[in-house]
Each structure stands twice: as structure tokens, then as C-alpha cells.
The first five atom37 places (N, CA, C, CB, O) and aatype in JSON, in Angstrom:
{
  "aatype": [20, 20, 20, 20, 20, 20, 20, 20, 20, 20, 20, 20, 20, 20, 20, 20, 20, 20, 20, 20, 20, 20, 20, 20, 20, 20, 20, 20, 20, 20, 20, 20, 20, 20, 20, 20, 20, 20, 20, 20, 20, 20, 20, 20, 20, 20, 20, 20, 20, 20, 20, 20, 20, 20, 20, 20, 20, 20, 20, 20, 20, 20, 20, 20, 20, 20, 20, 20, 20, 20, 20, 20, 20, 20, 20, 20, 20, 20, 20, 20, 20, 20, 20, 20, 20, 20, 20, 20, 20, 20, 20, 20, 20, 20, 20, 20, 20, 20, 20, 20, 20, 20, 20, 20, 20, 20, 20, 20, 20, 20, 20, 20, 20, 20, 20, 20],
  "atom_mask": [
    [1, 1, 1, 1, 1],
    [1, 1, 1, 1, 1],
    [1, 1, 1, 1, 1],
    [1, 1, 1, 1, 1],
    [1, 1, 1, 1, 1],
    [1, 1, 1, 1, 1],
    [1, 1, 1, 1, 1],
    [1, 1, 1, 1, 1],
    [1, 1, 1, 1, 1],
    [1, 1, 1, 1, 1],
    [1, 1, 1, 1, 1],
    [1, 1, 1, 1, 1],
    [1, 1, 1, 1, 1],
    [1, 1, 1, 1, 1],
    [1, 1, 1, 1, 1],
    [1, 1, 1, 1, 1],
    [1, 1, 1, 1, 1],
    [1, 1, 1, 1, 1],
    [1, 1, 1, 1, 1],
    [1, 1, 1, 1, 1],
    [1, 1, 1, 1, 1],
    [1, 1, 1, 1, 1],
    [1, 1, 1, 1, 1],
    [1, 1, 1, 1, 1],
    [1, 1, 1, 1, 1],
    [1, 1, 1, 1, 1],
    [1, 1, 1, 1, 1],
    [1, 1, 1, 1, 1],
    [1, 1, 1, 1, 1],
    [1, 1, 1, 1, 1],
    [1, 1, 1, 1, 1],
    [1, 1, 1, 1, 1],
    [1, 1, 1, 1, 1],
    [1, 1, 1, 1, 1],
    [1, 1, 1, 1, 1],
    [1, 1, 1, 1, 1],
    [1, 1, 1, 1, 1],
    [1, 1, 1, 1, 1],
    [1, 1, 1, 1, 1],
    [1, 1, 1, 1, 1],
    [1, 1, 1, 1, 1],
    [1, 1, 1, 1, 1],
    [1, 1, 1, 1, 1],
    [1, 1, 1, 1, 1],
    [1, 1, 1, 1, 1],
    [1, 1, 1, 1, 1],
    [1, 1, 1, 1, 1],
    [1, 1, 1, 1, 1],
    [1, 1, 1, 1, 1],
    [1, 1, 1, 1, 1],
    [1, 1, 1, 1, 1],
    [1, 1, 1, 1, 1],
    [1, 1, 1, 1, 1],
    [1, 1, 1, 1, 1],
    [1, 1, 1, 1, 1],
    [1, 1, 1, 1, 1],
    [1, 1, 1, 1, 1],
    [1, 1, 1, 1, 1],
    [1, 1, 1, 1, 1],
    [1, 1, 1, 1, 1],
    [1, 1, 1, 1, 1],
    [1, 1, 1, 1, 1],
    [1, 1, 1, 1, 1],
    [1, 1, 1, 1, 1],
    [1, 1, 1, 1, 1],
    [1, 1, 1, 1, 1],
    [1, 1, 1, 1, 1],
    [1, 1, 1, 1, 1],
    [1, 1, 1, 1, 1],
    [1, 1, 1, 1, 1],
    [1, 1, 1, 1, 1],
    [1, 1, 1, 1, 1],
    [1, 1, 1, 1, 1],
    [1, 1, 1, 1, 1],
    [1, 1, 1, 1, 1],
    [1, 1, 1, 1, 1],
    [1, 1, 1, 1, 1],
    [1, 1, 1, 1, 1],
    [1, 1, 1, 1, 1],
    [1, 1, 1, 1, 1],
    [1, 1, 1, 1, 1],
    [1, 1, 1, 1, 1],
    [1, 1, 1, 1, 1],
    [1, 1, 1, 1, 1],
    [1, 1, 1, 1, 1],
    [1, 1, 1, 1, 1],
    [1, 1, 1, 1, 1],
    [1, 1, 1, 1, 1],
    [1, 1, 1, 1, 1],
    [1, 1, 1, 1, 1],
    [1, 1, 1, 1, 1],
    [1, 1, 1, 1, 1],
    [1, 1, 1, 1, 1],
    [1, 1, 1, 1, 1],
    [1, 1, 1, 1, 1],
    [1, 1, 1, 1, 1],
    [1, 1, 1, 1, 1],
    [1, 1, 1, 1, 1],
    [1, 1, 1, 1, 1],
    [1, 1, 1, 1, 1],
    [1, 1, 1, 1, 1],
    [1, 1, 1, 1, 1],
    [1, 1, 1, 1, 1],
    [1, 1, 1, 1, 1],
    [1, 1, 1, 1, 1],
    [1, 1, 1, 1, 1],
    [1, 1, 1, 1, 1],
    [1, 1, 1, 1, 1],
    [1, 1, 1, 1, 1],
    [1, 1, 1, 1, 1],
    [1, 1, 1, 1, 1],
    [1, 1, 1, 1, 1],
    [1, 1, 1, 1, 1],
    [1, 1, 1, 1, 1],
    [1, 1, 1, 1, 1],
    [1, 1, 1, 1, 1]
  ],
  "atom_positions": [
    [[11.63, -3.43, 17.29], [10.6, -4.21, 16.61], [9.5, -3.28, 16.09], [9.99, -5.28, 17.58], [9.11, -2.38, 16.83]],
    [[9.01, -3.42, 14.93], [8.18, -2.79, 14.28], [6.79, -2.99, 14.44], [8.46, -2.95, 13.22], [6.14, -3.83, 13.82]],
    [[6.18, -1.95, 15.56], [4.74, -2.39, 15.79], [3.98, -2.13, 14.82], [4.11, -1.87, 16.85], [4.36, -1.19, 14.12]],
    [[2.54, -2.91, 14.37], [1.47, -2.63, 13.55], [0.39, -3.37, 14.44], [1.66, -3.13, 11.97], [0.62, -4.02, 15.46]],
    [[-1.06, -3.09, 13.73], [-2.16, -3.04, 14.24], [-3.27, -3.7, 13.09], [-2.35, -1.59, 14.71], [-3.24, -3.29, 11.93]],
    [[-3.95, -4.44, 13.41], [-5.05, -4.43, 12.62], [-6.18, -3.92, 12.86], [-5.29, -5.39, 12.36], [-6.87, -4.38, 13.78]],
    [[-6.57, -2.97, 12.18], [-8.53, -2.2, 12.76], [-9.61, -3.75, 12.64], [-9.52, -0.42, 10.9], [-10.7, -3.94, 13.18]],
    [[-9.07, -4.37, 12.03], [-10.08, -5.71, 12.14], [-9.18, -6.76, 12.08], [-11.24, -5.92, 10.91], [-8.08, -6.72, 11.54]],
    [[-9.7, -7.75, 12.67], [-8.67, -8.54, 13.1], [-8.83, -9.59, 12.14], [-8.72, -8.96, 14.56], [-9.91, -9.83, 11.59]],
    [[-7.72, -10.26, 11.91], [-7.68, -11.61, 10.74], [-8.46, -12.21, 10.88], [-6.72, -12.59, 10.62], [-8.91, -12.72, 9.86]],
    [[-9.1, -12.53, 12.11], [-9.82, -13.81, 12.56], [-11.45, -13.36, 12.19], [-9.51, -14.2, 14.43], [-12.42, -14.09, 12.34]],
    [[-11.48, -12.2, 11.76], [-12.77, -11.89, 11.14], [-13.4, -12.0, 10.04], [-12.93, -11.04, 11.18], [-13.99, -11.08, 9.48]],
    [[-13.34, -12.86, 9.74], [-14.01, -13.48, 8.13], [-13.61, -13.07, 7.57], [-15.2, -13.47, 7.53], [-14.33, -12.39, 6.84]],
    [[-11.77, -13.02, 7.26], [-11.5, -12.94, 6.25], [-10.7, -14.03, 5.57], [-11.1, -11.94, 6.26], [-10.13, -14.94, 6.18]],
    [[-10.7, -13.83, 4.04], [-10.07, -15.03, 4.05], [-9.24, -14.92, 3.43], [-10.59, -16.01, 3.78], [-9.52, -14.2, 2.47]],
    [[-7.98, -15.36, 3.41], [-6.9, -15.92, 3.49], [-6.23, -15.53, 2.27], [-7.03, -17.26, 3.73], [-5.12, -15.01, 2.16]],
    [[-6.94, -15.8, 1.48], [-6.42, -16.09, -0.21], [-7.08, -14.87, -0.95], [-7.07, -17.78, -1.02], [-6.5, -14.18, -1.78]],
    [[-8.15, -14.75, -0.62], [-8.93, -13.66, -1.81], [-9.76, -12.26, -1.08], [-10.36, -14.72, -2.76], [-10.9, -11.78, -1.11]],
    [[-8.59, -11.98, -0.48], [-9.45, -10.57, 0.34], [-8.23, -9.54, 0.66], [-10.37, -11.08, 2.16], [-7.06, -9.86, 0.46]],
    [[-8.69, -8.07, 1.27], [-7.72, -7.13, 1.93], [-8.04, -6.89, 3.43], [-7.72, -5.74, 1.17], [-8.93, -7.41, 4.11]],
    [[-7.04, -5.93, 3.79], [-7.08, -5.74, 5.35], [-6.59, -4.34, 5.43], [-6.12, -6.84, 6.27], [-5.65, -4.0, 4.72]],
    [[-6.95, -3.82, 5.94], [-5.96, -2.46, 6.19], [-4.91, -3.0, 7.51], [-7.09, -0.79, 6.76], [-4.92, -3.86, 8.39]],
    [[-4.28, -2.19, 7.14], [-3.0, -2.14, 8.86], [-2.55, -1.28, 8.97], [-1.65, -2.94, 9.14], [-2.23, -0.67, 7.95]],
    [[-2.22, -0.62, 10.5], [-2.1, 0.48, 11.31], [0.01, 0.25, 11.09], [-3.14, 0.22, 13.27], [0.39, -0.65, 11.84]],
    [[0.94, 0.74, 10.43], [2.01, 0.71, 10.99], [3.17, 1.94, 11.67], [2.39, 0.08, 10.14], [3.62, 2.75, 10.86]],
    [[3.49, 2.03, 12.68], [3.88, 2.88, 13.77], [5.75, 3.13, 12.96], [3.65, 1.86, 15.7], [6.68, 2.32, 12.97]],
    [[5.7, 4.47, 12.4], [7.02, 4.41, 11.88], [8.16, 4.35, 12.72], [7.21, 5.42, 11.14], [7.99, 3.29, 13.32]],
    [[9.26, 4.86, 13.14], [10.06, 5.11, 13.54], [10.3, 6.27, 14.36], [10.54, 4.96, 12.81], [10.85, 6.24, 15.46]],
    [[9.86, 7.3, 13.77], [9.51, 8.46, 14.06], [7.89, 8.83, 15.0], [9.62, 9.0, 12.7], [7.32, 9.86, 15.35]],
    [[7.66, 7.63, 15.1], [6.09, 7.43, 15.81], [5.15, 8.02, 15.37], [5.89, 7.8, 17.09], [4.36, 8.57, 16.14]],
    [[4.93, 8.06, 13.64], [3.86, 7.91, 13.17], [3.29, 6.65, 12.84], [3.89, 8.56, 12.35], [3.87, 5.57, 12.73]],
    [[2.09, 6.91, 12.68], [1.11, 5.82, 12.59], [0.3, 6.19, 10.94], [-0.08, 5.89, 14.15], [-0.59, 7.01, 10.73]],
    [[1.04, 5.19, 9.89], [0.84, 5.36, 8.54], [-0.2, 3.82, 7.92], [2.55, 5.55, 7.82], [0.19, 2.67, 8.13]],
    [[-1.12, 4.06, 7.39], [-2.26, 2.96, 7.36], [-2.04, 2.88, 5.7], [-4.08, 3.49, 8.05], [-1.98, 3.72, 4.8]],
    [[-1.94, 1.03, 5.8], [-1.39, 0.46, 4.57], [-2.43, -0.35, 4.15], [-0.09, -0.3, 4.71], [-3.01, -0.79, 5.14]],
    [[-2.97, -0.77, 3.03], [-3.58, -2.06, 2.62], [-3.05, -2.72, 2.17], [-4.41, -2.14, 2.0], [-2.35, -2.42, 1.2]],
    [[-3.14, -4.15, 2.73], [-2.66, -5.29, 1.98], [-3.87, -6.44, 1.92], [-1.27, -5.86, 2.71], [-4.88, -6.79, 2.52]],
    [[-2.88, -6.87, 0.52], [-4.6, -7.91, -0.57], [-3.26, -9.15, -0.42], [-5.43, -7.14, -3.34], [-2.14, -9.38, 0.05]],
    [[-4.51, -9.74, -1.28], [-3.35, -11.28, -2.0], [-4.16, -10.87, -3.27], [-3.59, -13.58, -1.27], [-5.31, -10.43, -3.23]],
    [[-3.33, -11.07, -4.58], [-3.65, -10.88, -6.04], [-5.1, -11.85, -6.19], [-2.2, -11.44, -7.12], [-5.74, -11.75, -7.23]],
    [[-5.43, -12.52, -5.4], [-6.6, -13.21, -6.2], [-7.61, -12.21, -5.63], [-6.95, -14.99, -5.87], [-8.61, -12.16, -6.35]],
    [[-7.67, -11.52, -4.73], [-8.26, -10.27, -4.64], [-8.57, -9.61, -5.62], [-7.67, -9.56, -4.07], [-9.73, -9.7, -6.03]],
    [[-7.63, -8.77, -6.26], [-7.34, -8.52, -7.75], [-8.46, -8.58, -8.55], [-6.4, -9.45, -8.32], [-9.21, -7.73, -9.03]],
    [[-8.38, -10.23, -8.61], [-9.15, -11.12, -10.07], [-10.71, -10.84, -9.23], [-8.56, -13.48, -10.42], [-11.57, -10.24, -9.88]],
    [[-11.07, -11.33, -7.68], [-12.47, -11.05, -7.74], [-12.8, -10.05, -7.58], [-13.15, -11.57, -7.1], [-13.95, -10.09, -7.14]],
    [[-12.38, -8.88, -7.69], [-12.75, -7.7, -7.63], [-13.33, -7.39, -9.1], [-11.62, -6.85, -7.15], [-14.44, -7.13, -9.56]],
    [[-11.95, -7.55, -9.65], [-12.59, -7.14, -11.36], [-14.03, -7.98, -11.84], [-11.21, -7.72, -12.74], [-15.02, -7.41, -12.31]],
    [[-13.91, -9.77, -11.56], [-15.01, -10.36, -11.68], [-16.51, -9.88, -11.12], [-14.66, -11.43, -11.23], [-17.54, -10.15, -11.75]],
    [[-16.5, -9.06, -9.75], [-17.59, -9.0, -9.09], [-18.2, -7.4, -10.12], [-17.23, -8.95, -7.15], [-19.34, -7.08, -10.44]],
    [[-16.94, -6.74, -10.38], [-17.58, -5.01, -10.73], [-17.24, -5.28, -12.52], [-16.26, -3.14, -9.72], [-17.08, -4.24, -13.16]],
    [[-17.12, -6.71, -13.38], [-17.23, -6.62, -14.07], [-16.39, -5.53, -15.24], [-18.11, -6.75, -13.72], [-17.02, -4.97, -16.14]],
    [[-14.84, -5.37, -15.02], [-14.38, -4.99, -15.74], [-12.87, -5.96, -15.77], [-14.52, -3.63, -15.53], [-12.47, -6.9, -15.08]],
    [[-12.32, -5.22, -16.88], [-11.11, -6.2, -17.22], [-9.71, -5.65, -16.55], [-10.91, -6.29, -18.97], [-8.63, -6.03, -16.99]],
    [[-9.8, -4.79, -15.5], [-8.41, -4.43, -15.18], [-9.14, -3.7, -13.82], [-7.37, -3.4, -16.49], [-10.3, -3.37, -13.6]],
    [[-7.8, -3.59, -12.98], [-8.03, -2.67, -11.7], [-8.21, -1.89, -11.92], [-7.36, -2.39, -10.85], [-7.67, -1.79, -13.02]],
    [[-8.95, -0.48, -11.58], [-9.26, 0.56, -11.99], [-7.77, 1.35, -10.99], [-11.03, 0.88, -11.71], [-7.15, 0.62, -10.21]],
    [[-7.4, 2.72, -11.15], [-6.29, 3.39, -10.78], [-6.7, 3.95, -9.03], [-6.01, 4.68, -12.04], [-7.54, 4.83, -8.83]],
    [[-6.2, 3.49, -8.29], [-6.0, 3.76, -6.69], [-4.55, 4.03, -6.36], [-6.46, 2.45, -5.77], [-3.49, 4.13, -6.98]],
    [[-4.89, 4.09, -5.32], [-3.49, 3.76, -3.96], [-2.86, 2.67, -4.61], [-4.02, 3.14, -2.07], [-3.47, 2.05, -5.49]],
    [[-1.5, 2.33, -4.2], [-1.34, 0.63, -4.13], [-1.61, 0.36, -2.76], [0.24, -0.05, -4.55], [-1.92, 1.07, -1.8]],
    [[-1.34, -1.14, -2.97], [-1.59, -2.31, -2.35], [-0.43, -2.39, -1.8], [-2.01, -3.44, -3.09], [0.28, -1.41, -2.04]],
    [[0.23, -3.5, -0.88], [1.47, -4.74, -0.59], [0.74, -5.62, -0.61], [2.4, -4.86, 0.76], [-0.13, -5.81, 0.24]],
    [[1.05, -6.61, -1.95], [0.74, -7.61, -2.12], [1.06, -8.31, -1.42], [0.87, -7.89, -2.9], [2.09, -7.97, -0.82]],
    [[0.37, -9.84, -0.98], [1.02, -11.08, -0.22], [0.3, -12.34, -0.89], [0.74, -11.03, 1.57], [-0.71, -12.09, -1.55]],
    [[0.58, -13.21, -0.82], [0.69, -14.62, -1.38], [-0.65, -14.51, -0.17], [2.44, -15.84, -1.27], [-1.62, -13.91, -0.64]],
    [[-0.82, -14.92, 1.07], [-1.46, -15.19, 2.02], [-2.17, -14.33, 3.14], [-0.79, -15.83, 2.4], [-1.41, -14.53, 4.08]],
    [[-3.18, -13.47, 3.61], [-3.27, -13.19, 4.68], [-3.06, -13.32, 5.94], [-3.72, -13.15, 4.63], [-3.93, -12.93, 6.72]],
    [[-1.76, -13.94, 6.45], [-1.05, -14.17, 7.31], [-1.12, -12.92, 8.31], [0.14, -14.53, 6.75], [-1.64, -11.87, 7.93]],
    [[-0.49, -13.05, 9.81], [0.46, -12.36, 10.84], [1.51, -12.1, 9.93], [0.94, -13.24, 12.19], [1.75, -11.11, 9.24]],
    [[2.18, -13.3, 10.08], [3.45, -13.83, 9.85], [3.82, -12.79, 8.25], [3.34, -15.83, 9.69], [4.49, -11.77, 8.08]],
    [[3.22, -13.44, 7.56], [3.99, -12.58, 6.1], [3.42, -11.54, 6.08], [3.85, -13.16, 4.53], [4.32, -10.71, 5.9]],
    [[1.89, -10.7, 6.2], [1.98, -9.55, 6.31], [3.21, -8.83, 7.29], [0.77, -9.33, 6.63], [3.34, -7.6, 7.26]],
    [[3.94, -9.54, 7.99], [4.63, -8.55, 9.07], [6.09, -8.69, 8.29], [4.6, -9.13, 11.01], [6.99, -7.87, 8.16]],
    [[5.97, -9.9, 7.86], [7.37, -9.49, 6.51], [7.76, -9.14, 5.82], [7.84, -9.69, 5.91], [8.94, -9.04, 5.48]],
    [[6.28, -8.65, 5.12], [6.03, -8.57, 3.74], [6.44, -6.39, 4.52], [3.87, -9.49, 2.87], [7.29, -5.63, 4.05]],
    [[5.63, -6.14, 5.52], [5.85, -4.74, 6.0], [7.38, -4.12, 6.44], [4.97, -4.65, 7.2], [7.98, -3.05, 6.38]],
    [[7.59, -5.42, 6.89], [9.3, -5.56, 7.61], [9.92, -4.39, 6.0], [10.29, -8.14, 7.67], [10.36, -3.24, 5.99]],
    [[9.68, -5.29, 4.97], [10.33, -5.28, 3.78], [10.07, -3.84, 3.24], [9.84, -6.44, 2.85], [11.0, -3.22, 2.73]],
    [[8.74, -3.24, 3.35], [8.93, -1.74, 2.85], [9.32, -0.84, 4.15], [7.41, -1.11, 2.1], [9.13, 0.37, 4.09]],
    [[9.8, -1.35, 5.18], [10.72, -0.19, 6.09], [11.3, -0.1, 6.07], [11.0, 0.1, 6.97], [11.7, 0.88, 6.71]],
    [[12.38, -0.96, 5.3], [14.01, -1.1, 5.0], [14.36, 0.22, 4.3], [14.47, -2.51, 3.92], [13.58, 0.74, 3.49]],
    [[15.74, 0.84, 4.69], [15.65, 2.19, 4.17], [15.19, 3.1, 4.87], [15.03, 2.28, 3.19], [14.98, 4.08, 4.15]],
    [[14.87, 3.32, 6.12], [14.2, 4.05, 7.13], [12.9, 4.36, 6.38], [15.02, 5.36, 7.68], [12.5, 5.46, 6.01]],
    [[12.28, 3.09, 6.22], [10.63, 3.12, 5.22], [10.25, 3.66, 3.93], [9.61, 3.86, 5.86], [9.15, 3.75, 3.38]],
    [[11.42, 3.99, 3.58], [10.97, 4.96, 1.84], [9.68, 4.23, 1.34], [12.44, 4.72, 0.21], [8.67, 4.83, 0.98]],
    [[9.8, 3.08, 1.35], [8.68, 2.92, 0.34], [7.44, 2.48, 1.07], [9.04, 1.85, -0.81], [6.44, 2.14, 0.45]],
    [[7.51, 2.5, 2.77], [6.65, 2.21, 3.41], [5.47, 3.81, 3.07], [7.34, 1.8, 4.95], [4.24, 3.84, 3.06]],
    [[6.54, 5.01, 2.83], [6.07, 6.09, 3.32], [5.61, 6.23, 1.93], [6.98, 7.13, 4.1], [4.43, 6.52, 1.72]],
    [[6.63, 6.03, 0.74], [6.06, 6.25, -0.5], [4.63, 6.11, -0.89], [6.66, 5.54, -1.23], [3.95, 7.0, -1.4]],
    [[4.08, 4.37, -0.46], [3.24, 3.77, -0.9], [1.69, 4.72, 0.11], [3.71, 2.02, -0.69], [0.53, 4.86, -0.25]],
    [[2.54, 5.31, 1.71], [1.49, 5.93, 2.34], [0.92, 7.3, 1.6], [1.98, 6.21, 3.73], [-0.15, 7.86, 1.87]],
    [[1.88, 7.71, 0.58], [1.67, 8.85, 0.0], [0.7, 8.83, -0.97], [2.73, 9.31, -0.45], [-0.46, 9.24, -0.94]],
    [[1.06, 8.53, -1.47], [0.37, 7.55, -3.07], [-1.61, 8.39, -2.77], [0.44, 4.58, -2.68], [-2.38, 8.18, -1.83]],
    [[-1.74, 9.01, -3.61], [-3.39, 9.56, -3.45], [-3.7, 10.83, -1.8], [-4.57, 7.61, -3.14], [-4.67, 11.35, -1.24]],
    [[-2.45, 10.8, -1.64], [-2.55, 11.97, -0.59], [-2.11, 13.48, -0.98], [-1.65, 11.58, 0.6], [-1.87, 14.38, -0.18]],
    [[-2.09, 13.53, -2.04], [-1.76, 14.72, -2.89], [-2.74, 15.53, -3.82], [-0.81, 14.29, -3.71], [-3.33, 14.62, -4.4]],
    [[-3.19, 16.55, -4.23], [-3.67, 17.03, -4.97], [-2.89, 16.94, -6.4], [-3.93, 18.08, -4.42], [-1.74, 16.54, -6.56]],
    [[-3.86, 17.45, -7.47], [-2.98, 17.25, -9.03], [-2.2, 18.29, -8.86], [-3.84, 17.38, -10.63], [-1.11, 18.06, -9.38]],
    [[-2.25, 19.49, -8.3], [-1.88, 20.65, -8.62], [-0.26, 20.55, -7.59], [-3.22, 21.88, -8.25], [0.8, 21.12, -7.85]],
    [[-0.53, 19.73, -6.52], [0.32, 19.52, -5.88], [1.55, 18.63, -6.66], [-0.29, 19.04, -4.8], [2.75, 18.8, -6.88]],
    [[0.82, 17.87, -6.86], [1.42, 16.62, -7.64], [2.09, 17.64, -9.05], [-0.09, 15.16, -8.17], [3.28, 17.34, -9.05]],
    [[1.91, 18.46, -9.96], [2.25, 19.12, -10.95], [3.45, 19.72, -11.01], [1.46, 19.85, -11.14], [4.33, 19.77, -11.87]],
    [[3.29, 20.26, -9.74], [4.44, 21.6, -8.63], [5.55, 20.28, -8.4], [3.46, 22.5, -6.39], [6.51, 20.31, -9.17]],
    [[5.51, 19.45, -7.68], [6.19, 18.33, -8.03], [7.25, 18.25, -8.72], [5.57, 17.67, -8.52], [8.42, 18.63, -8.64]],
    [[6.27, 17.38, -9.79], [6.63, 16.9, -11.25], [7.88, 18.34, -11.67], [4.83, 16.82, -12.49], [9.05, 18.01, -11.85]],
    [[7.58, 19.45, -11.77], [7.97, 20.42, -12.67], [8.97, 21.03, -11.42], [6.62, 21.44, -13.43], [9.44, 22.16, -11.56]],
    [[9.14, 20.56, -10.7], [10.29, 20.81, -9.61], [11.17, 19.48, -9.67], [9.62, 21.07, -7.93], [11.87, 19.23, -8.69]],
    [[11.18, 18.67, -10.7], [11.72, 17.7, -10.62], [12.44, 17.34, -12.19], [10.72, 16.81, -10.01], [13.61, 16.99, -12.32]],
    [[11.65, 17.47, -13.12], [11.85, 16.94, -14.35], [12.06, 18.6, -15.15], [10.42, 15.8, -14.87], [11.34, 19.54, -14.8]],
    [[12.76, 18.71, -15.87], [12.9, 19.48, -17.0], [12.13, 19.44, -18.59], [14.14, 19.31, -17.14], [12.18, 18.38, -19.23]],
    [[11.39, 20.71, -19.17], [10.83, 20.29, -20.32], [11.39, 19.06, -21.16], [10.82, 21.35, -21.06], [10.53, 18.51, -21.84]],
    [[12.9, 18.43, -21.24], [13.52, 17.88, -22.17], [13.41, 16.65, -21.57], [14.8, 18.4, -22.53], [14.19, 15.77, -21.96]],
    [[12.32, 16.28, -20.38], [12.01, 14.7, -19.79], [13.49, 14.78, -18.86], [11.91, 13.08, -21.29], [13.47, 13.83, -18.08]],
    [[14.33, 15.33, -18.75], [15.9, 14.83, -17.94], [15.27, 15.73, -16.56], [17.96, 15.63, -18.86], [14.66, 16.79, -16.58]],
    [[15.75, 14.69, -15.09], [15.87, 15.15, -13.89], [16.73, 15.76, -13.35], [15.77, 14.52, -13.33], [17.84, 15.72, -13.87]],
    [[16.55, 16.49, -12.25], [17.74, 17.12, -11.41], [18.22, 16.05, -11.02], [17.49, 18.08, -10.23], [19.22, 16.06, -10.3]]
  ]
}
């Protein structure tokens, strides 16, 4: 069973429909990789409150319909599948430098856009 954690607990004013949470999830390997999850109307009051027309560029998210136990733990179930690729992917996401990120890219892709 796939343990996770909340640093604040649901029951703390949050609500349901239009907010985020971080969560603590314990890989396989017994790391402990910290995810945010929103519900999209999050999204919309975010842009409404800071007054622009689009999310500005972050981390992602795991979206959920609801701030639930229940579907956040499904919704997490769902990026461990695969021994977590995309649990770990999404942990990666802004943990890189550009230069890192470049070395990457150019260890990956060829001038002509085609991959190894």
C-alpha cells in the first residue's frame, strides 16, 4: 500500500473545489517525493485573484475533480503505475537547472530535432 501524508490536513480550511494541498508520497524505494495537487477551479481563481489570463509557467500540478482522501489517493495510485515514472517525472519538473536541463536536451535530441 502506498503511504502519503498531508503537511496540512484536509480538514483545515480547505476547500474542496477551489484550492491546493501539498502531499508527502513515500516511493517504493523509500523516498519521500512532495506533490501538489489542485482541482482546476483553482486554476481559474488564481488567475482571477493575480489578474492575468493564463497560469503563469511552474511545476505541475495532479489535477483532481475534488479535494478528497479518497481521489487524491487515486488520483496518486495512478502516477505510480510504472514503478512511478510519472510520479517521479512530475517530482522533477523545476528541480533542475537550465544548464542542466540543456546537457539533457543535447544528450537526447540531435541538431535535426530526431532522438536517440
Amino acid at each position: 500500500m502506498m503511504k502519503i501524508e498531508y503537511p496540512t490536513a484536509l480538514s483545515n480550511g480547505i476547500n474542496p473545489y477551489d484550492d491546493n494541498i501539498d502531499v508527502f508520497v513515500w516511493t517504493e524505494e523509500g523516498k519521500v517525493l512532495t506533490v501538489t495537487v489542485c482541482t482546476p477551479q483553482f486554476y481559474v481563481s488564481y488567475m482571477d485573484k493575480e489578474g492575468l489570463d493564463y497560469v503563469p509557467a511552474g511545476p505541475p500540478d495532479i489535477i483532481v475533480r475534488e479535494l478528497t482522501d479518497e481521489i487524491i489517493r487515486d488520483a496518486i495510485q495512478e502516477y505510480c503505475r510504472d514503478n512511478g515514472y510519472w510520479l517521479k517525472t512530475y517530482f522533477l519538473q523545476g528541480n533542475y537547472s537550465l544548464e542542466e536541463m540543456n546537457m539533457m536536451i543535447d544528450s537526447l535530441v540531435h541538431s535535426d530535432g530526431e532522438c536517440d
